[in-house]
N, C-alpha and C positions, 0 to 999 in steps of 0.2 A: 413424752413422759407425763405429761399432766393429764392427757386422758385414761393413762394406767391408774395415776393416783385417783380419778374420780369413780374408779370401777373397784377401786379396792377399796373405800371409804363404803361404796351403798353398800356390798357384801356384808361388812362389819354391821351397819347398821340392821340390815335383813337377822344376821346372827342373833344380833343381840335381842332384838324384838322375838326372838322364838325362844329363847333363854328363860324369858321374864313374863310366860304364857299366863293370862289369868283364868281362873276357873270359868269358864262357858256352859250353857244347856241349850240339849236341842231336846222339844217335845214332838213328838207326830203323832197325830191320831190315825188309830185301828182304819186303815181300808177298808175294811165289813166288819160291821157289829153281829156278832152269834153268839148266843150263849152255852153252855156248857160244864160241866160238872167241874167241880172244883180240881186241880192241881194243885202240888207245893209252892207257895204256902201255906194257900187254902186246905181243904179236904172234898172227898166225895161227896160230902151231905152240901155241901156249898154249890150254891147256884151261881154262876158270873158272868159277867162278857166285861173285857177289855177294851176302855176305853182308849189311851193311848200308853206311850212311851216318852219317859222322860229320863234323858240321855245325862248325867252329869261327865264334860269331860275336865278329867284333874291332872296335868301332864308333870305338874310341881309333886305332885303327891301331898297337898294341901292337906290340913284336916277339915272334912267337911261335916261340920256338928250341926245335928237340929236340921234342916231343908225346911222351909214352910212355902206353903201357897197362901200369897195374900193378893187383899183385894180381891176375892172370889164375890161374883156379883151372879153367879146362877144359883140353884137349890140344891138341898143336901139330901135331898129322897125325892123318890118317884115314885110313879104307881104306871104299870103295864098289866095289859088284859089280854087272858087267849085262855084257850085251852087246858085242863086241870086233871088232877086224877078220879074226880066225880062224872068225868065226863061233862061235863059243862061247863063254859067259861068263866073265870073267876074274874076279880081285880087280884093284883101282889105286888108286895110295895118293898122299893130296892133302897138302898144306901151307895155310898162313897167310897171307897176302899183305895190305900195304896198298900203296896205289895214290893219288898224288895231283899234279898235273900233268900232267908227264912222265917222272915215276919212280916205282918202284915198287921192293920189298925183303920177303924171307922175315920173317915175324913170327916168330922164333929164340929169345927169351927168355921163360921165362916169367913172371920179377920184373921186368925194367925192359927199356928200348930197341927195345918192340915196334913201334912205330910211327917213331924215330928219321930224322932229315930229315936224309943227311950233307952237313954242309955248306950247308946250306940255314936261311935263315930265313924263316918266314913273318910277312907285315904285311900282307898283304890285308884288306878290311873282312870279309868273307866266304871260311874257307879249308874247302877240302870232300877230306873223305880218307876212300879204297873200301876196306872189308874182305872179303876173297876168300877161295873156297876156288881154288886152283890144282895140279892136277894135275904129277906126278913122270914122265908119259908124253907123246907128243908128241899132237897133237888126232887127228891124221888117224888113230889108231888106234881115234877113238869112232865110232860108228855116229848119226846122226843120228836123229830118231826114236824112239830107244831111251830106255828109263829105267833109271836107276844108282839101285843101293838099298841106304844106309847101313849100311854091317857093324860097324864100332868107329871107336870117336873122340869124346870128349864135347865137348859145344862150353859153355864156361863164360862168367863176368861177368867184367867190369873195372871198375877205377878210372880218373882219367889225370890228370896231372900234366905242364906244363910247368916248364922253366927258369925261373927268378926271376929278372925282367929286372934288378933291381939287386945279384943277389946270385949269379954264375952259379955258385956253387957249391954254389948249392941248386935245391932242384925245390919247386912249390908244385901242388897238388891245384886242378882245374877241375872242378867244377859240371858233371855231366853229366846233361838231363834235367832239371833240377829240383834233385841233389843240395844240401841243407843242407850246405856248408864249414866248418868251426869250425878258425882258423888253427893250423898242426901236429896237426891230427890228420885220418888218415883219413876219409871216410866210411862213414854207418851203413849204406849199402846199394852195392850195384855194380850193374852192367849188364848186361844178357843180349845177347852177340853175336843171339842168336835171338828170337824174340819171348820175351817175360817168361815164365817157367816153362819155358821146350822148352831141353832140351841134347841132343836129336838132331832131325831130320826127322822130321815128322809123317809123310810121304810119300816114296814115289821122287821124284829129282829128272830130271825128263826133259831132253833133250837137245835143243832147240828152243823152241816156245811153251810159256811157262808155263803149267801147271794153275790154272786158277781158284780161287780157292778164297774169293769174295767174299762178304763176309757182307751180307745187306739188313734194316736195322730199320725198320720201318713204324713212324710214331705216326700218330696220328688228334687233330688241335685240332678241339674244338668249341667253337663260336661261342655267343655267348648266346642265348637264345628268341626269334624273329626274329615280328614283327607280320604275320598270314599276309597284307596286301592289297599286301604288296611281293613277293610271289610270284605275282602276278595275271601272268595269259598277257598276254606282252608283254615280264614284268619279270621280272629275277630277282635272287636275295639268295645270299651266301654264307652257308656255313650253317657249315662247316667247312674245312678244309685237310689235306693228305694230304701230309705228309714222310718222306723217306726218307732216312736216312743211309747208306752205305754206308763197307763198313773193308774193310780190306785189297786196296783196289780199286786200275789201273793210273792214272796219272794222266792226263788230255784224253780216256780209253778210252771211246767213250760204250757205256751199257750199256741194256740192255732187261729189263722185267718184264711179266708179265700184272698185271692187278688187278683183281678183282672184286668186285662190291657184291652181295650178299644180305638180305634180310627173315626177320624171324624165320619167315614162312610159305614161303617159297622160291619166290615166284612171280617171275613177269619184270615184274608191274606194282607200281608204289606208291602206299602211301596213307599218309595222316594219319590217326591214328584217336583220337577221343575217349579221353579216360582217363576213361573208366565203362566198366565191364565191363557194367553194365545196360543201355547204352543203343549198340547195336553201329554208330556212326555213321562214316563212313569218306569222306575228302575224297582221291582221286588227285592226286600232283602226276609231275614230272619232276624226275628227279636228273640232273645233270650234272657231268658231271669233267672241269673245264677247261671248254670250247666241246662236246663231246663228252655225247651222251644216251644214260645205261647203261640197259640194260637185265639185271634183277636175274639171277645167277648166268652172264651170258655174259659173258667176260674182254674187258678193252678191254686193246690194247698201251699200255704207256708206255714211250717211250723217248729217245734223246738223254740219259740219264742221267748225268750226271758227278761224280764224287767230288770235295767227299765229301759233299755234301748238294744234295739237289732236293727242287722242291716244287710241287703244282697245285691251286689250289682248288676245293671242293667246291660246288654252285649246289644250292636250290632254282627250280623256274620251274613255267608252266605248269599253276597254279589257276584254275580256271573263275571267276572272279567270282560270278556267281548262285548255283550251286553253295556256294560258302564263306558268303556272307550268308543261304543258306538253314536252317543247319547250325545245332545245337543250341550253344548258347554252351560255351564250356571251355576248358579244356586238350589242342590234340591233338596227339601227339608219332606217331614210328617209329623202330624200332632197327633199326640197319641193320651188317650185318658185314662185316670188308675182311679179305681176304685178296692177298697177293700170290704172283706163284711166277714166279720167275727164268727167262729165257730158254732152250733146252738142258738144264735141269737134270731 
């Protein structure tokens, strides 16, 4: 009876903490910087690229008045050079911008009222506000095609802080990210408009599709030591599994890699080999990736890839029966090497 009551005590307490949600933000910066002609809110004469995303979630349905970014410690303009409608490279000098419904305003301060909603209260369960870079020139002067490459402008972190719904004559600090809060006081760390460490472009920022720039980590699970009469032709056993996380990828974008399987002898067939080195006994099987029979060091496509994680299993099949019972008893293992390599790249 007393271990029902301590199972029914956490339950309540889990409840209740989801009851009494406080307002959170998450920010992520744009995967690729490109620019491109304005959208609602903006317009077609507007020049932009999207710096990131700032996520407020409100599960109370709080009212969330004013947002600011403070403690902003990078610059409020830039200047980027490329390409122009005289045909020659100019300089062009960008601003700040957030962007959230159907309004949008110069990010102008760099202590408080970056973000400032006039007039506006937000209580959506879910409010989403764009950080831009926007251009001081009209678009029809950018060349499409072309890439713009950062001259001056450091792009720095924030804090952020809303109105105190009981107390409008204060502002209280939101949790961005993760942020530890400790009430009146700042936090210990801020935000990077760019990815974490970068206060300029890594790159030019082209002027249409973005430049890829997707990173792919391959792991390899292996499976436990698999009984060989479950790889008898007919049957097959998974041995392992091939995942792939992918970062800084577009979202639904499906994406493609080669992948290759290799033996530490580099041929295109495989074997099982005794572990005695005295005794050179070697059992062939077939490897499979997915429904798919490799053959060692020719690349299979894999593709349909979607961020931010996929996965295909790895098969043994295709042991002779007579063959395997004929074999000297043991342990017989093979190492086998993956490699992948990106589409294009």
């Amino acid at each position: 009876m007393s271990i029902k009551r301590q199972i029914s005590a956490l339950l309540f307490i889990l409840v209740a903490n989801i009851l009494s949600a406080d307002i959170t933000v998450n920010y992520t910066p744009s995967p690729y910087l490109y620019f491109e002609r304005g959208n609602a809110p903006f317009n077609q004469n507007d020049f932009v690229a999207k710096l990131g995303t700032l996520v407020f979630d409100n599960p109370d349905g709080d009212i969330i008045q004013d947002p600011l970014l403070l403690s902003y410690n990078g610059d409020l303009q830039f200047t980027f050079t490329g390409e122009m409608d005289h045909d020659r490279p100019e300089d062009s000098n960008f601003r700040l911008a957030s962007a959230w419904n159907n309004n949008w305003r110069y990010i102008d301060n760099q202590t408080s009222h970056l973000l400032k909603n006039e007039n506006m209260e937000l209580t959506d369960g879910t409010v989403t506000i764009g950080i831009y870079l926007i251009s001081t020139q009209n678009a029809h002067r950018y060349i499409e095609g072309e890439i713009y490459t950062w001259k001056s402008g450091i792009f720095g972190s924030f804090n952020l802080q809303i109105q105190d719904e009981d107390d409008q004559n204060n502002n209280v600090y939101v949790p961005v990210n993760g942020q530890e809060i400790i009430e009146g006081q700042p936090p210990s760390s801020t935000t990077s408009l760019l990815e974490p460490g970068e206060t300029i472009p890594d790159d030019p920022i082209p002027y249409g599709d973005p430049i890829e720039q997707v990173n792919f980590l391959l792991s390899i699970v292996q499976e436990e030591a698999f009984p060989i009469e479950e790889a008898y032709t007919g049957s097959q056993i998974q041995v392992a599994e091939a995942q792939l996380i992918l970062q800084n990828a577009i979202e639904s974008f499906p994406y493609a890699v080669n992948i290759t399987f290799r033996n530490a002898q580099n041929n295109p067939d495989f074997y099982l080999r005794l572990n005695n080195e005295e005794i050179p006994y070697t059992i062939p099987y077939t490897l499979l990736f997915g429904t798919r029979e490799v053959t060692g060091g020719v690349p299979l496509l894999w593709e349909d890839i979607l961020a931010p994680f996929s996965s295909i299993p790895i098969f043994i099949a295709g042991i002779v029966k007579t063959q395997a019972e004929a074999a000297v008893a043991g342990i017989y293992k093979d190492t086998i090497f993956v490699e992948i390599t990106p589409i294009d790249s």
